[in-house]
Every structure is written in structure tokens, then in C-alpha cells.
C-alpha positions in Angstrom: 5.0 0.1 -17.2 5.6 -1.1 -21.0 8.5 -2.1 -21.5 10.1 0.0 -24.8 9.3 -1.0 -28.2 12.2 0.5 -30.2 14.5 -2.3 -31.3 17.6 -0.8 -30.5 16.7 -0.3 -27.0 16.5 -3.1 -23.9 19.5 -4.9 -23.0 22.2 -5.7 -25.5 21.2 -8.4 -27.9 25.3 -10.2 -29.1 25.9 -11.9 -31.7 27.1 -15.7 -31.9 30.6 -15.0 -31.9 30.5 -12.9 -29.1 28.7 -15.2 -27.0 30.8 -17.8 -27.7 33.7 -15.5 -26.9 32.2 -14.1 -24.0 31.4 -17.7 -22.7 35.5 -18.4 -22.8 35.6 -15.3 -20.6 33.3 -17.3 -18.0 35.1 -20.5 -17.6 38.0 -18.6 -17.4 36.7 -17.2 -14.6 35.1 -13.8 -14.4 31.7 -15.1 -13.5 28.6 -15.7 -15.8 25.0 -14.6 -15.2 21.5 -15.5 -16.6 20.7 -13.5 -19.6 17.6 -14.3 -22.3 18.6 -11.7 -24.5 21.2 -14.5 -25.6 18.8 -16.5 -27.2 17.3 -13.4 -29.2 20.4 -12.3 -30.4 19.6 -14.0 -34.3 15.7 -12.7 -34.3 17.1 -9.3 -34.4 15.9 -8.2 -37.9 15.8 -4.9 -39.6 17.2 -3.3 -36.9 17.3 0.6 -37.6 20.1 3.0 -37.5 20.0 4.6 -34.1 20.7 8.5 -33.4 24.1 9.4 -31.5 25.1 12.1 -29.1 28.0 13.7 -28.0 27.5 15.8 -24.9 30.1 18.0 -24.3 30.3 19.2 -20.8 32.5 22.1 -19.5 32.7 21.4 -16.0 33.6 24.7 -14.3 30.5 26.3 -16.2 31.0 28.7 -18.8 30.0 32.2 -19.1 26.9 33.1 -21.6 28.1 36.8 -21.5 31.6 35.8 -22.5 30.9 33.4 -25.2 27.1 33.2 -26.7 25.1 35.7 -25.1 26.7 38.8 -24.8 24.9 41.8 -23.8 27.3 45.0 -25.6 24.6 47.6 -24.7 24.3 46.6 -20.9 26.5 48.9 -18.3 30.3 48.0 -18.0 30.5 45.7 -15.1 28.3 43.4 -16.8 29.2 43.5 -20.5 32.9 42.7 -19.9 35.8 43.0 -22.1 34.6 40.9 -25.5 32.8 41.9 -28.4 30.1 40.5 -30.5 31.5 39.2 -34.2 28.5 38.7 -37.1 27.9 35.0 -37.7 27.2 33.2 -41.1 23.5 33.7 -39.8 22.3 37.6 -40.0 20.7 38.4 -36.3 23.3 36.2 -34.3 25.9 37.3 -32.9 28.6 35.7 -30.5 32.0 36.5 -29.2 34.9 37.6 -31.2 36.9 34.9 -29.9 35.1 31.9 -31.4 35.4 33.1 -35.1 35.0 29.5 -36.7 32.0 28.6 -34.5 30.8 32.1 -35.7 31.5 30.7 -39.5 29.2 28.2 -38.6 26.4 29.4 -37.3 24.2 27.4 -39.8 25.0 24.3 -38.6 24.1 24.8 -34.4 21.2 26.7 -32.3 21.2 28.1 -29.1 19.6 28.0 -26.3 19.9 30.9 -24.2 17.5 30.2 -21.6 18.6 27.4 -19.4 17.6 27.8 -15.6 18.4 25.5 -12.8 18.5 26.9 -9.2 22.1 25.5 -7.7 25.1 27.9 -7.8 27.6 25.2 -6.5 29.3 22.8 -8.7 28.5 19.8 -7.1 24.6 20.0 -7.3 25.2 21.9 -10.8 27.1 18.8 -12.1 24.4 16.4 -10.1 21.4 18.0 -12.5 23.3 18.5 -15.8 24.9 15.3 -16.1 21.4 13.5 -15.0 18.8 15.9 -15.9 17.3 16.0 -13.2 16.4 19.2 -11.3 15.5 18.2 -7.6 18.4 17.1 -5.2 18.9 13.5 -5.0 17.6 12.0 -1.4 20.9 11.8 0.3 22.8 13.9 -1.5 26.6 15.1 -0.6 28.9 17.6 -3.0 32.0 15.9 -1.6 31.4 12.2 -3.0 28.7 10.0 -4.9 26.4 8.7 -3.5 24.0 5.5 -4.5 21.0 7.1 -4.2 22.0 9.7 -6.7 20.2 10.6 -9.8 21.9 8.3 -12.5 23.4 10.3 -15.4 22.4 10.6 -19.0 25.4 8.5 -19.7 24.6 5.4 -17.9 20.4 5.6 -18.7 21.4 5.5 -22.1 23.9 2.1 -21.5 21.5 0.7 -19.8 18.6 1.3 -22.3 20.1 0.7 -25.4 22.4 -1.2 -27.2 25.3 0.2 -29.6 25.2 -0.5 -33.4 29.1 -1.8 -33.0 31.3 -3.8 -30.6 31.6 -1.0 -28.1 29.7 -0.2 -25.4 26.3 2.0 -26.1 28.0 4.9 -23.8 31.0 6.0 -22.9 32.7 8.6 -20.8 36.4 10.5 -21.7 39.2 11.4 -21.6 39.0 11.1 -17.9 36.2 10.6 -15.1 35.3 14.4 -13.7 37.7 15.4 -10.5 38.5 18.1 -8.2 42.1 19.2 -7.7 41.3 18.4 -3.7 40.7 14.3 -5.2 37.4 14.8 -4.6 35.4 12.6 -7.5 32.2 14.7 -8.4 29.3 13.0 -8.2 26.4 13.3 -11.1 28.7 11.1 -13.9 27.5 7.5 -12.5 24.9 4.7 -11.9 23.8 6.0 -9.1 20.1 4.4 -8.0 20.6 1.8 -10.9 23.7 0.2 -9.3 27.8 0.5 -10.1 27.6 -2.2 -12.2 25.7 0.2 -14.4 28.2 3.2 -14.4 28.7 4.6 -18.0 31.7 3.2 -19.4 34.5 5.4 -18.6 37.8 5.7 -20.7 40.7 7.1 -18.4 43.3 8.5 -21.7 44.4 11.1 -19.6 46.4 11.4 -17.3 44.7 13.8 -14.7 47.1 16.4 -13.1 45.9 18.1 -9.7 47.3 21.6 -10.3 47.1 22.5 -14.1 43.5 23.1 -16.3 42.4 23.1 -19.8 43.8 21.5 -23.5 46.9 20.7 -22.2 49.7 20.5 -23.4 49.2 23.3 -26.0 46.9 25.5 -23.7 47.1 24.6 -19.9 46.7 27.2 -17.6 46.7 28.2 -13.8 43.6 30.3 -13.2 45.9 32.9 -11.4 49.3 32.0 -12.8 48.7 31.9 -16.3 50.0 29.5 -18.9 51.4 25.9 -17.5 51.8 23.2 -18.9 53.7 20.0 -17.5 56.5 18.1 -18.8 54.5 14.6 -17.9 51.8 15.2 -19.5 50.5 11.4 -20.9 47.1 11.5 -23.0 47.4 7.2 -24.4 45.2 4.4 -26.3 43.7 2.6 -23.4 44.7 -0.1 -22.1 42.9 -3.3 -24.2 44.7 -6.1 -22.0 43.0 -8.6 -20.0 42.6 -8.1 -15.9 46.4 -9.0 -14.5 45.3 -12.7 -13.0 45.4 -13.4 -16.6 48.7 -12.5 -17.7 50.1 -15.5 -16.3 48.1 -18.1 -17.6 47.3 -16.3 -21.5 50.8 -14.0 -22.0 48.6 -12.8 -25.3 45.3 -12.1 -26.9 46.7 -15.2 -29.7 47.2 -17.5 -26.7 43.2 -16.7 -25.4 41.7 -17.0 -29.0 43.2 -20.2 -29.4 41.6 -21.4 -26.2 38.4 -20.5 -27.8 38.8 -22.0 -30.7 39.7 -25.4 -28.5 36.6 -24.5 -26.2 34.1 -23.6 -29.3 32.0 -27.1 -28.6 30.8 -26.3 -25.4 31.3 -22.8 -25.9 28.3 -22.9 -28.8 25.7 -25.2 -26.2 27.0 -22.4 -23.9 25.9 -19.4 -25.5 22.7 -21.1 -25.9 21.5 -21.8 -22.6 23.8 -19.1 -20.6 24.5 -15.9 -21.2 26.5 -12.8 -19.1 26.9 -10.0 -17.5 26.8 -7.1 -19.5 30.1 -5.3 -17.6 32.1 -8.7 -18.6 30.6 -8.6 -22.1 32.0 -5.2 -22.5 35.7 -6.6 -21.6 35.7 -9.2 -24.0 33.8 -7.0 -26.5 37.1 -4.5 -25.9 39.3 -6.9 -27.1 37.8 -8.8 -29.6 37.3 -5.5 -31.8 39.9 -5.7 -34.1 40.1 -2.4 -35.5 39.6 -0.4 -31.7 43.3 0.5 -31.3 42.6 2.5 -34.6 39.4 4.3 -32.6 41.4 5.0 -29.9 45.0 5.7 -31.3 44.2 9.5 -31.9 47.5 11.3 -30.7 48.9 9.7 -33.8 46.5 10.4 -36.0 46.9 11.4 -39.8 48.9 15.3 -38.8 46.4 16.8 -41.2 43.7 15.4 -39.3 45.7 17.0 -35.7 46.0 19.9 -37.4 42.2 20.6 -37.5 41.5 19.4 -34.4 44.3 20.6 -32.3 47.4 18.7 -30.6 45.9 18.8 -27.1 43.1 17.0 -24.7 40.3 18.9 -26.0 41.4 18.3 -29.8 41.9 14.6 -29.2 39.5 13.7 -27.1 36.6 15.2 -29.9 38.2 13.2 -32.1 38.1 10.5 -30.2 34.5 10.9 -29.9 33.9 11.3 -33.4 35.7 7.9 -34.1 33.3 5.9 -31.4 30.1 7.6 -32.4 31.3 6.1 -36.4 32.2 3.1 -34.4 28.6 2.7 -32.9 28.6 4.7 -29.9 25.5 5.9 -29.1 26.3 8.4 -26.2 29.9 9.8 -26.3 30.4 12.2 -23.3 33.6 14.5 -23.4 34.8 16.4 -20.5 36.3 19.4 -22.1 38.7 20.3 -18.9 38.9 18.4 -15.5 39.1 20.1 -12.2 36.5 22.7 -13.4 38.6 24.6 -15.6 36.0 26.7 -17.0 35.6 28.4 -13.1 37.3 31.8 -14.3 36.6 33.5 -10.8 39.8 35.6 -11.7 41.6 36.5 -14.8 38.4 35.6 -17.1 39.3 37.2 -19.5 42.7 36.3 -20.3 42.2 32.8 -19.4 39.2 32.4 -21.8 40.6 34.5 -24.4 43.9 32.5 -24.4 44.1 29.2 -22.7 40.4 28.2 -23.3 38.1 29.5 -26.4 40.9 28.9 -28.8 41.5 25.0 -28.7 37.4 24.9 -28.2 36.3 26.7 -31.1 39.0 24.7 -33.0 38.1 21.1 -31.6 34.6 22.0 -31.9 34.2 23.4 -35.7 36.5 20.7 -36.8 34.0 18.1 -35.2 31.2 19.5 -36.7 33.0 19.8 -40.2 34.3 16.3 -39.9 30.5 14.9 -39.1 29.4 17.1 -41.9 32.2 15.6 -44.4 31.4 12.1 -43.3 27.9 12.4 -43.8 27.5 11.9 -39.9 26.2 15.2 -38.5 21.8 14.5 -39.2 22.5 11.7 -37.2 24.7 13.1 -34.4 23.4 15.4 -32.3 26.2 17.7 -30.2 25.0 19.0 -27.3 27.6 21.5 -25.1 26.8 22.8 -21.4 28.6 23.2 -18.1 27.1 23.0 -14.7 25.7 26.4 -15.2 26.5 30.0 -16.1 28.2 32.9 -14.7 27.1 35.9 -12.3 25.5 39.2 -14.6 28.5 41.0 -12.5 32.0 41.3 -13.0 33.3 40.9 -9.4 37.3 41.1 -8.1 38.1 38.4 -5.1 40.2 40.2 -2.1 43.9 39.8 -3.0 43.2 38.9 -6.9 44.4 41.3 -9.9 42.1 40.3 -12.3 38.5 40.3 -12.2 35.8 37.2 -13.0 32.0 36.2 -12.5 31.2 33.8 -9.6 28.7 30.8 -9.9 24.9 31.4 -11.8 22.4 28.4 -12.3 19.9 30.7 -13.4 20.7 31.1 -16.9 23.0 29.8 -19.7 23.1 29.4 -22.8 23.3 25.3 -24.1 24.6 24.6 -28.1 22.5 22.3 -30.0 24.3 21.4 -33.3 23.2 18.4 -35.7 20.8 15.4 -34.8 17.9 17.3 -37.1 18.8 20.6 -35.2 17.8 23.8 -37.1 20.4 25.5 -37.6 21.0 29.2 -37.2 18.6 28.9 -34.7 18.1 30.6 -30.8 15.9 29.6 -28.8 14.7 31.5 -26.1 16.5 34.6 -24.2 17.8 35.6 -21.0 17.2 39.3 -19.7 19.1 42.5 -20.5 21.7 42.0 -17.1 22.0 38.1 -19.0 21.3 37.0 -15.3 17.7 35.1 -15.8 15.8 33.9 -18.4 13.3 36.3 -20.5 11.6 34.1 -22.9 11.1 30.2 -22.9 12.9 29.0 -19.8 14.4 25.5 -20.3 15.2 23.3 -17.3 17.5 20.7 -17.2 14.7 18.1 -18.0 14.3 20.0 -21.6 17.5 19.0 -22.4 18.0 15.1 -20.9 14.7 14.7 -23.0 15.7 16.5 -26.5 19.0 13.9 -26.1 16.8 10.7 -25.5 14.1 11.8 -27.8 17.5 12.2 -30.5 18.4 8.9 -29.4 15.1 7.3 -30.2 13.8 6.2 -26.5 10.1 6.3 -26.6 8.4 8.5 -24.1 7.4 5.3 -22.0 10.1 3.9 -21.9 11.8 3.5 -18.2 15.0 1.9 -16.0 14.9 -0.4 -13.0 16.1 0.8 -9.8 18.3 -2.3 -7.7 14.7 -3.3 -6.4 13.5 -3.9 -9.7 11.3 -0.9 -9.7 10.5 1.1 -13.2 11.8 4.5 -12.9 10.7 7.0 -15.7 13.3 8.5 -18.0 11.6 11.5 -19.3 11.0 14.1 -17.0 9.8 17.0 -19.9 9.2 17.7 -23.3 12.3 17.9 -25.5 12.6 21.8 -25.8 10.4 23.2 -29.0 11.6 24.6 -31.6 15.2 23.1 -32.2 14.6 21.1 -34.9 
């Protein structure tokens, strides 16, 4: 199979400094490996701006009858408790509790006809995080597994390169986990290897018992508002792996053994090159400007103020910053331990704890893309694992009602990246339980966010035998853009 053409794609092509930097991080002992791209790192030429994504996932899955599909006309166990607001777009209309997404309208599409066939959250994170429909040979809900799927995350690190010093994707505020401890699969390497995991940034600290933008809006699906008192969301760690510490007691202390090491270092970086996990370490700290990226809990307050003083608020941010920075996959897990799983008290918990610090983080992302001349070249893509059931059902010994699981429909937000805005595409039926007009699987969307990314239909990754696996699986869905 061809290998890709695009320039910004294949393994990452470094720079001379970096090489020779890198090179110091070999000898002092994290392990080299055989590379050519070294040597192509100056024939580089003309190298075009590449398309960035952020894919925010709402793992939990959100409702489409609560939020962008409502259905006010359908019988009262289905329709629930919100109403539809106008949006800036005449015809659309989405819940009243999202009023600046509503304001916005021209600036996103929908897609309300998303169908996979899983109703549990293991297999629905498996296919929305990899795009890929069919169960995984070997598959198991309660851990990953090697011979999963690999996400959308880590195909795009390993196909393409970033326009920064960063890695090309990257995973935050926190990798995806159950209350139970249990880490859900679909968010790694998979068949390509661990060594080819997306690059995961752990700023928050994960507590087992509270959900959503804490601590402004956390929230115990039956309890109501919590929020706890050590809550930490911090600038990641930068430092070197602890065997270094006592040998380099600073980043000044390592540059200078660079400096002394540049002789060798330079025939080095010639003839040797690698491996791209320790290139990413040294990349980390050589970036002089990264604490800046990352530092967004002390950001400028007006800035916080538009974005919101919580996870969801400064983890957009965040990803904002790295797709400026040369990111070209940022994915942001809007709530661990599926917060968005309103089997009880949906509407209370959605109307308070959730859609408020959403439609917040989310308009002031899209403004701030807009503002920075960003958003044509960023495309935002937001989906959970998969909808909600048409009915409103009440567990045995709950108060408050909820919806259970539904892969068979929901509605996924397209915004940016060339996307027509005011836009819907396709429909689900008049319960809102399955699709009505131009279903969209999974595959749709992995290939609309490669296509946006600039990966060329033939292009491919190598399983750990060396063996070219196809990335697109589908047509990018029609219409968006």
C-alpha cells in the first residue's frame, strides 16, 4: 500500500536542535533507536499548514432529546421536561438550556443521525473513540486490550507530525476511568503497540465519587451538588524521569551538558536518531514557552471568566492553547467516570451541574478560535459513546426519572474546520430513537476528522507485525462543509 504523500504526515521529521538535544537524552540513558527521518529533517520544504481537531467526548453519552434534538410534539414520556429556544439560524432549534450555543448556531452543524449498535459504555467508548464499528477480536469492557481498535488519537500521532514542539496528539485533562478503577478501553494504541498510545496529559486529579466541571459544578447523580475540598486541576509535570534528579538537579544543569556534548552530539544526530516516545520527553522540556500552554488555572481572569473556573472551562482552554501551539488532535474528556449517564435526576443534573459550564466552555472556545483567526482551521467535533433511550424510565428505589443507554441514534456537533454552519444533517425519527434520514456510522465521523486533518484516502498504519492497516473506513459524512 502507498505510503502517504502529504508532507505533514509520516513520522516526525525534528529539527537540528532537537536531535542534538534528543541525542543528550540518549547517552544519558533513555535508549536510542534507528530512525531515517533524522536525516530528512532539513529537506522539509514548503511544508503546509495542517488542519486541527478538537474532539470533545462526553463519556457517559448525552441525550439528543435533552440537548439538540428535542422532539416537543412527541407524547410526554418521551419529550421530557426542556423546551426548544430559536437559534441565530431560523429552522433550528435546540434546548433552552444551552442559550449561547443557541446564539451560535451559524458557526456549528448537526448531525442528528448517528447509529452504532452497542448500548453499553465500554463497546460505545471502543467505536467512538476509534471509529470503528465492529468489536475488536478479543474484546473485554473491563480493561484494554492489545488487539483493540486503536483510537483516533493515537492514528493521528502516529501519522502525522505537529506544526510545534508538542506532540501531534494529545489526550486531557485526565485518561477516561470508571469510579470502580476500571480504565476504559477505546482511548489507546491498541494493535499499533503502547509505545504508540496518544499522548495523555493527567491535570486532573481524578476523584472516584464526584462528576462533571468541578469545582464550580460537581455533582452526585443522586445526591446532587458536590464538590470536594481537594480538588487539584495543575500545569503538568515538565521534569525529567526521577533517576535524573540526582545527577542534573535542573533543566540549566542538562542544557549545559549539551552544550559540552554538542560535538558528538551534531555526528550524532546525523547517523542516529530516536524513539519518538523519548523525543516527546525532551521535546516537553525544551519548549520554552509550554508552562504558558499549560498554566491555564491562572490565566488572564477575563479570559476564566469566559470560559469558566472549572475542568471543563480549563481543560477547552487548554486545548485551544495546544491546537495554536501545533497540536493537531486535541481530545478533551468533558467529565470522567461517565458523568453524562443521567439514569436518574436527568433533568436537574443536566439542567444545573452539566449544560451550564458546557455551553459556556464551549461558545467561548468557538468565539476564542473565531477571534484568533483559528476556527477555518479547527474543526470541533463533540459526541459521547452514544445517545439516550426515546423513554423516560424511573429505576426501583430512585425519585427522579432518566433515559438508559441508546447507540442507535445521536446527534454529533460539527463546528469549524470548513463546516457549514447553521447546518443539520440528517434526522432521527419522531420517538428520536433511530435514525430517519442519512444514517451516519461511526466511520463517517473518524473519516470527516482525518479528511479535516489532511490524511489522504490511502494512506494507512502498521500493525506490530509491520502490516498496513487502512485508516478510512467511510466517506467523510456529505454535506457538512
Amino acid at each position: 500500500m502507498p505510503k502517504p504523500t502529504n508532507p505533514t504526515l509520516s513520522h516526525p521529521y525534528l529539527t537540528r536542535r532537537t536531535a542534538i538535544q534528543a541525542g543528550a537524552v540518549g547517552l544519558l540513558g533513555l535508549g536510542m533507536n534507528h530512525l531515517a527521518a533524522l536525516r530528512a529533517a532539513a529537506k522539509v520544504q514548503g511544508e503546509p499548514k495542517a488542519k486541527s481537531i478538537i474532539y470533545i467526548f462526553l463519556s457517559g453519552g448525552l441525550s439528543q432529546l435533552e440537548s439538540f434534538d428535542l422532539k416537543p410534539d412527541g407524547p410526554v414520556d418521551i419529550r421530557g421536561e426542556f423546551k426548544p429556544i430559536r437559534t441565530a439560524t431560523p429552522g433550528i432549534r435546540i434546548c433552552e438550556h444551552l442559550p449561547r450555543l443557541a446564539a451560535r448556531s451559524e458557526r456549528w452543524a448537526l448531525v442528528r443521525s448517528l447509529t452504532h449498535p452497542y448500548n453499553e459504555h465500554s463497546q460505545g467508548h471502543m467505536v467512538m473513540l476509534s471509529g470503528r464499528t465492529p468489536m475488536p477480536r478479543g474484546f473485554s469492557g473491563n480493561k484494554p486490550q492489545r488487539t483493540d481498535w486503536p483510537s483516533i488519537a493515537a492514528v493521528t500521532a502516529d501519522v502525522t507530525r505537529s506544526r510545534g514542539n508538542l506532540p501531534p496528539a494529545i489526550v486531557l485533562p485526565e485518561k477516561l476511568v470508571h469510579r470502580t478503577g476500571r480504565v476504559i478501553p477505546g482511548q489507546f494504541g491498541g494493535l499499533m503497540g503502547p509505545h504508540r498510545d496518544p499522548f495523555f496529559i493527567g491535570a486532573s486529579r481524578f476523584n472516584p465519587t464526584t462528576y462533571g466541571a468541578y469545582p464550580e459544578y460537581g455533582f452526585h447523580h443522586a445526591r446532587g451538588v458536590e464538590n470536594p475540598s481537594g480538588f487539584m486541576f495543575q500545569t503538568p509535570s515538565l521534569s525529567l524521569p526521577e533517576n535524573f534528579s540526582r545527577r542534573f538537579t535542573n533543566r540549566v544543569a542538562l542544557l549545559d551538558y549539551v552544550e559540552n556534548q554538542q560535538r558528538s552530539l551534531e555526528r550524532l544526530a546525523e547517523t542516529e536518531s530516536f524513539d519518538r516516545y523519548r523525543q516527546t520527553a525532551i521535546s516537553l522540556l525544551s519548549a520554552g514557552k509550554l508552562r504558558d500552554v499549560f498554566d491555564v488555572v491562572n490565566a488572564d481572569p477575563k479570559v476564566l471568566d469566559r470560559y469558566g473556573r472549572n475542568v471543563f472551562g480549563w481543560s477547552l482552554l487548554m486545548a485551544r492553547r495546544l491546537v495554536e501551539a501545533g497540536v493537531n488532535l486535541v481530545q478533551v474528556n468533558l467529565g470522567n467516570n461517565e458523568s453524562w449517564d443521567n439514569h436518574q435526576a436527568i433533568f436537574p443534573n443536566l439542567k444545573n451541574y452539566l449544560f451550564p459550564p458546557t455551553d459556556l466552555a464551549v461558545s467561548a472556545l468557538l468565539d476564542d478560535l473565531h477571534e484568533q483567526g483559528m476556527l477555518d482551521d479547527t474543526l470541533v467535533v463533540m459526541a459521547g459513546e452514544f445517545g439516550r433511550t426515546p423513554e423516560i424510565t424511573t429505576l426501583p428505589g430512585v425519585k427522579l426519572p432518566g433515559r438508559d443507554h441508546w447507540g442507535a441514534v445521536q446527534t454529533v456537533f460539527f463546528a469549524g474546520g470548513g463546516v457549514r454552519g447553521g447546518n443539520v444533517i440528517g434526522s432521527s425519527d419522531r420517538r428520536g430513537g433511530y435514525p430517519a434520514t442519512d444514517p451516519q456510522k461511526p466511520e463517517n465521523m473518524a473519516a470527516t476528522i482525518y479528511r479535516a486533518l489532511g490524511i489522504p484516502r490511502h494512506a494507512a498504519w502498521n500493525d506490530l507485525q509491520d502490516r498496513p492497516m487502512p485508516i478510512y473506513h467511510a466517506d467523510p459524512i456529505p454535506g457538512l462543509t
